[in-house]
N, C-alpha and C positions, 0 to 999 in steps of 0.2 A: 131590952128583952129581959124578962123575967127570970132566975132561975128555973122555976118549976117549967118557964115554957120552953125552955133549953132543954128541959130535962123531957120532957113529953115528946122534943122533938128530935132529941137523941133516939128514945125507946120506936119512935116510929123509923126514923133510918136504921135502926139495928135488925128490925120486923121486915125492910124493906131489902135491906141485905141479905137475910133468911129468905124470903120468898125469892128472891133471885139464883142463890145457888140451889133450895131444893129445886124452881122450875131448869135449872142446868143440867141436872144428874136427870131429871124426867126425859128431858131431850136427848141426852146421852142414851139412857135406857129403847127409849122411840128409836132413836136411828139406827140401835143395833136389831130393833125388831124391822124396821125397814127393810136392812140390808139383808135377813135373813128372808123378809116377802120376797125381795126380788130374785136373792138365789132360788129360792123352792118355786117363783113363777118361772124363771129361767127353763128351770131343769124340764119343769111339766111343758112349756112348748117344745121345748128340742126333742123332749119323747114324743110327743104328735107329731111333730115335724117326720121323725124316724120311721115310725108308724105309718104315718103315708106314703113317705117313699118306699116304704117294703110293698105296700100295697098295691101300689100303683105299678112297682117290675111286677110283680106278681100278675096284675093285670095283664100287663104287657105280654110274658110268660106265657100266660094260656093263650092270647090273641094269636099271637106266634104258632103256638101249639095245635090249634084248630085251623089256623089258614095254611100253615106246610106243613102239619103233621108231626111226628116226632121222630120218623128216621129220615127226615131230609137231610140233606148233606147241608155244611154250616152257609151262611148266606151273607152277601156283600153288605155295605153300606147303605147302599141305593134301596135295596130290597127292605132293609130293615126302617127307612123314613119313611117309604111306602102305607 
């Protein structure tokens, strides 16, 4: 082998070692934006999540409220699956 072709094929392994650690630090960067998708997905279903369950005693609440009224005396198990 040549020098110069040694040499051409050093410059392209030193190119090739530069495109491997900037695409590292890229990846590094990505997976810290990843991590912060799925905390902020996270948090946004457990606030739906919460939101409907408020909703849904709320529901419950008034169903209660319009079939005994609201000075009923407090009601059993049985009554409340009904």
């Amino acid at each position: 082998m040549r020098a110069r072709d040694q040499s051409d094929n050093d410059q392209r392994h030193k190119r090739n070692e530069d495109n491997i650690l900037k695409h590292l630090e890229m990846l590094q960067d990505h997976a810290t934006h990843f991590e912060s998708l799925g905390t902020v997905t996270t948090m946004l279903v457990e606030g739906v999540n919460m939101q409907l369950e408020a909703e849904l005693a709320d529901l419950l609440d008034r169903s209660m409220t319009a079939l005994y009224g609201v000075t009923q005396t407090s009601m059993n198990k049985e009554e409340v699956r009904s």
